[in-house]
mmCIF file of the C-alpha atoms, coordinates in Angstrom:
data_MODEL
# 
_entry.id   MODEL 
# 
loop_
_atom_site.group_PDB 
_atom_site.id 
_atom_site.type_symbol 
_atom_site.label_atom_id 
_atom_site.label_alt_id 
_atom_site.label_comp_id 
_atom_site.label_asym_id 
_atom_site.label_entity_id 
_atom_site.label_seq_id 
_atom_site.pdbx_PDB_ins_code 
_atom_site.Cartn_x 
_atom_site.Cartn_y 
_atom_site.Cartn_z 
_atom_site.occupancy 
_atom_site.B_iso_or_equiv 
_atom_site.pdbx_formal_charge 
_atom_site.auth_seq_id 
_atom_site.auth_comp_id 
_atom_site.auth_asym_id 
_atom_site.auth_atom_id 
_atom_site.pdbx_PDB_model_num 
ATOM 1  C CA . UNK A 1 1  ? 12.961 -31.493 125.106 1.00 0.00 ? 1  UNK A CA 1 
ATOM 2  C CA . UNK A 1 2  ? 14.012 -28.824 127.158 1.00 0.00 ? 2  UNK A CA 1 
ATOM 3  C CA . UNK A 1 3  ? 16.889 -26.180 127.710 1.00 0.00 ? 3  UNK A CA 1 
ATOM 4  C CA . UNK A 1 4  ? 19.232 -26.112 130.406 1.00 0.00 ? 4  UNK A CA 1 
ATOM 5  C CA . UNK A 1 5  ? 16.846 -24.156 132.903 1.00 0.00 ? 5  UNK A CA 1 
ATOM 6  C CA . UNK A 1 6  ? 14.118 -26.717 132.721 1.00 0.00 ? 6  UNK A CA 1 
ATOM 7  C CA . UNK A 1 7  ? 12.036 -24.536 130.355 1.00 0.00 ? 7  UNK A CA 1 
ATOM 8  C CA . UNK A 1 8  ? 10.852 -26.019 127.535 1.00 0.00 ? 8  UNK A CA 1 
ATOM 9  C CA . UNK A 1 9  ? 11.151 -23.821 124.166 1.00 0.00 ? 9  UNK A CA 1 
ATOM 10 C CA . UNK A 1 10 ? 8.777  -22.181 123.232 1.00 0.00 ? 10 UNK A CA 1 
ATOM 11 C CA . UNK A 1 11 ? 6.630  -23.411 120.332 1.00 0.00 ? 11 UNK A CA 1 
ATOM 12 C CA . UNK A 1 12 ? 5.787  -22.430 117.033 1.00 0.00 ? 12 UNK A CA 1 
ATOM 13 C CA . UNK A 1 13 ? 2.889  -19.671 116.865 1.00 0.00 ? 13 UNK A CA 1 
ATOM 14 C CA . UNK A 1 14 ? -0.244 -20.829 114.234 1.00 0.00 ? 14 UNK A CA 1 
ATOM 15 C CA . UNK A 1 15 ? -0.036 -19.142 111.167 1.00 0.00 ? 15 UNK A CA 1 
ATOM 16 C CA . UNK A 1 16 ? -2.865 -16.596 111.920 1.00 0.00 ? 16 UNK A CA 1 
ATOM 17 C CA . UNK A 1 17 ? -0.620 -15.215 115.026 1.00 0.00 ? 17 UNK A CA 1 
ATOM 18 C CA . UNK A 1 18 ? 2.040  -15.304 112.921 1.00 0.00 ? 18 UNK A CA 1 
ATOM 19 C CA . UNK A 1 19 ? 0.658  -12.960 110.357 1.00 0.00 ? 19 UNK A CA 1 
ATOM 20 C CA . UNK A 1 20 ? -0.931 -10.888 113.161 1.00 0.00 ? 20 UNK A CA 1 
ATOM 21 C CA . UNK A 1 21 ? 2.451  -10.858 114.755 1.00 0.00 ? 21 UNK A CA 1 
ATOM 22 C CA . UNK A 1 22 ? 4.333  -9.863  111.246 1.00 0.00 ? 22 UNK A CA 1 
ATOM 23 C CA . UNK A 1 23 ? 1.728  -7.170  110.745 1.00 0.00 ? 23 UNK A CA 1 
ATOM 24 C CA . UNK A 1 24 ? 2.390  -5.936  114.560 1.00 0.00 ? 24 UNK A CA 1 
ATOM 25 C CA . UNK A 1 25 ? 6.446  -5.806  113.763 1.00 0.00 ? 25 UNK A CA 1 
ATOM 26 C CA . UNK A 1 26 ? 5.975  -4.278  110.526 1.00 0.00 ? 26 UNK A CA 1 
ATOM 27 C CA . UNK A 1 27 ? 3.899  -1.259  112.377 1.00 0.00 ? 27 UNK A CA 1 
ATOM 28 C CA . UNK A 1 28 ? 5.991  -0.869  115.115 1.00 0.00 ? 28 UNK A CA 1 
ATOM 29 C CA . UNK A 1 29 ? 9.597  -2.130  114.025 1.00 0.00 ? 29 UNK A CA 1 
ATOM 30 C CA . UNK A 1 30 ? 11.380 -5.177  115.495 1.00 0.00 ? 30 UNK A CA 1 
ATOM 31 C CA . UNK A 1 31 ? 10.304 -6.845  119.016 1.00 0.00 ? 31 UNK A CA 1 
ATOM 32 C CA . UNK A 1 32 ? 12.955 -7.434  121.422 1.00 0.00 ? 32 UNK A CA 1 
ATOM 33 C CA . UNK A 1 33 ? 12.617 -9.958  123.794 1.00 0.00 ? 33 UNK A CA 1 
ATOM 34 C CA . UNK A 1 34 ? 14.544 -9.943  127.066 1.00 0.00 ? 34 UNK A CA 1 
ATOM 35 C CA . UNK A 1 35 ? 14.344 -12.351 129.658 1.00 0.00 ? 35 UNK A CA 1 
ATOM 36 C CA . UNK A 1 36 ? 14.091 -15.696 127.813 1.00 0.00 ? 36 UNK A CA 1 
ATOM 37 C CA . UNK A 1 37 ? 10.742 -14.100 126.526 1.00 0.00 ? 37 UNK A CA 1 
ATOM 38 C CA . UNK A 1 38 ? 9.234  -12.625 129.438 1.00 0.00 ? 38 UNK A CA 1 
ATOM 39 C CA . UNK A 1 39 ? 9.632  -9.053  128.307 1.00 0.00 ? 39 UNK A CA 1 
ATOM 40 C CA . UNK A 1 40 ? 8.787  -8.011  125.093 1.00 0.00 ? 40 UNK A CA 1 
ATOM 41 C CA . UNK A 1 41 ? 10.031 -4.719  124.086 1.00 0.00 ? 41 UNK A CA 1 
ATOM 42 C CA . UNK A 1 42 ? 9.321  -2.519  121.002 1.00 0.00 ? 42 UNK A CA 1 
ATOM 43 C CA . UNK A 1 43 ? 8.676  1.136   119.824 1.00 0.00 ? 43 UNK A CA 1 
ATOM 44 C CA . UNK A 1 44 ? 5.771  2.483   119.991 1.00 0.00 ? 44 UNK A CA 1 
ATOM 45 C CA . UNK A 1 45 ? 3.328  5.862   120.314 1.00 0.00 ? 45 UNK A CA 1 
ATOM 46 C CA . UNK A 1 46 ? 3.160  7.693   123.756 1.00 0.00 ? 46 UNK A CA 1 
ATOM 47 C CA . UNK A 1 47 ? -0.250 7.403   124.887 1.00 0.00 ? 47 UNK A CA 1 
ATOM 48 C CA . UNK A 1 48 ? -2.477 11.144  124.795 1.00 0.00 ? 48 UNK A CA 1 
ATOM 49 C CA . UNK A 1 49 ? -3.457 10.823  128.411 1.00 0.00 ? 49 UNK A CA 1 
ATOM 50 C CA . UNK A 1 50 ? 0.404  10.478  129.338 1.00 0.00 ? 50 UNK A CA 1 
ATOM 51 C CA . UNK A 1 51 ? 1.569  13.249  127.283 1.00 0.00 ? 51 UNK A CA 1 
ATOM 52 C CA . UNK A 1 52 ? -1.087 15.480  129.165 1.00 0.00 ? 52 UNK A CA 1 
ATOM 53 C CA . UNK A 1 53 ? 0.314  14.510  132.487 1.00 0.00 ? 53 UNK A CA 1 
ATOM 54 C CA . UNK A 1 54 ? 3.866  15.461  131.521 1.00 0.00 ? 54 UNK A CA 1 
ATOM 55 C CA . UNK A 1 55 ? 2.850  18.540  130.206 1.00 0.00 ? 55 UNK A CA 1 
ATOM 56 C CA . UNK A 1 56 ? 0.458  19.447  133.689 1.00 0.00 ? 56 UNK A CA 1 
ATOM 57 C CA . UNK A 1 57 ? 3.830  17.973  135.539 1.00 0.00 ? 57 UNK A CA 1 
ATOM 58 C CA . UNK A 1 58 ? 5.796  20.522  133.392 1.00 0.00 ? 58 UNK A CA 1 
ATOM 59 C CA . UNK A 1 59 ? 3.964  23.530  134.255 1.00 0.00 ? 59 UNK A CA 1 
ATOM 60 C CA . UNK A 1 60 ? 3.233  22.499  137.729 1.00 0.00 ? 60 UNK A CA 1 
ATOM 61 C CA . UNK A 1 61 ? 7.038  22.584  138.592 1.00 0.00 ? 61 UNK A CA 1 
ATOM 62 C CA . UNK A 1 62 ? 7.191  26.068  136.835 1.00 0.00 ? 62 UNK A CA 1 
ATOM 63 C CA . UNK A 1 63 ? 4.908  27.333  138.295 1.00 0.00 ? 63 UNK A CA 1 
ATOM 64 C CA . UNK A 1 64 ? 6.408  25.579  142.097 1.00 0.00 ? 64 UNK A CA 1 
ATOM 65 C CA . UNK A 1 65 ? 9.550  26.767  141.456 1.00 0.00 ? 65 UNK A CA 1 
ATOM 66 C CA . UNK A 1 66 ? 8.402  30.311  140.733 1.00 0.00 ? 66 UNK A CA 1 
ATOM 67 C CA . UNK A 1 67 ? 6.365  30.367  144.125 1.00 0.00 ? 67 UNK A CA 1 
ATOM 68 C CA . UNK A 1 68 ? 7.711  28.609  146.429 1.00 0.00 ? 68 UNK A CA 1 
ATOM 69 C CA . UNK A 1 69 ? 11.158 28.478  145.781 1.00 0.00 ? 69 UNK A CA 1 
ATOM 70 C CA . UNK A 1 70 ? 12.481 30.589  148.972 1.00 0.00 ? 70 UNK A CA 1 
ATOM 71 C CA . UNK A 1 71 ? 15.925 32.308  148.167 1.00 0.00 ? 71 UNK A CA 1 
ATOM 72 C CA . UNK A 1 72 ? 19.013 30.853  148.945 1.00 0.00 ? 72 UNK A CA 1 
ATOM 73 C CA . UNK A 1 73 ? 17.852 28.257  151.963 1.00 0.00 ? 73 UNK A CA 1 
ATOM 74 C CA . UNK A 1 74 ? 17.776 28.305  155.587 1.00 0.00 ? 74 UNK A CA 1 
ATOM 75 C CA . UNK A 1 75 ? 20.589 30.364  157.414 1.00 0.00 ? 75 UNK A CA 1 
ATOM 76 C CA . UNK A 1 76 ? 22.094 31.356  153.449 1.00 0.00 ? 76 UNK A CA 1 
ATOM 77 C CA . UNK A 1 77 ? 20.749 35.044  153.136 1.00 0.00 ? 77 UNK A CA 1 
ATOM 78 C CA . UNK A 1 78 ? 22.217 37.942  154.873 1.00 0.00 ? 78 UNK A CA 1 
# 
């Protein structure tokens, strides 16, 4: 059988990925699916690696501002 885009639905997971997936939504709250299933969307952490980026990002533009940031523009200062 299948829907009116010529997909067929999806079928039922086995009852281990079933549990796995109940243990995954119970860690990380509901999954949203967008899509027709495609994307799968759901809270999680923020990775260590990424958070040290932003933060080097952060003070990088501080610190870029703070230097290079040349008064009012070109032609602006009298």
């Amino acid at each position: 059988m299948t829907d009116r885009l010529g997909e067929s639905p999806p079928s039922q997971p086995s009852p281990a990925v079933a549990s796995e997936m109940a243990e995954r939504e119970r860690r990380q709250g509901p999954i949203e699916d967008y899509a027709h299933g495609e994307i799968r969307s759901y809270h999680g952490i923020v990775n260590k690696w990424l958070l040290v980026v932003y933060a080097i990002l952060a003070v990088w533009g501080i610190y870029y501002l703070f230097t290079y940031w040349g008064g009012l523009g070109p032609g602006l200062a009298r």
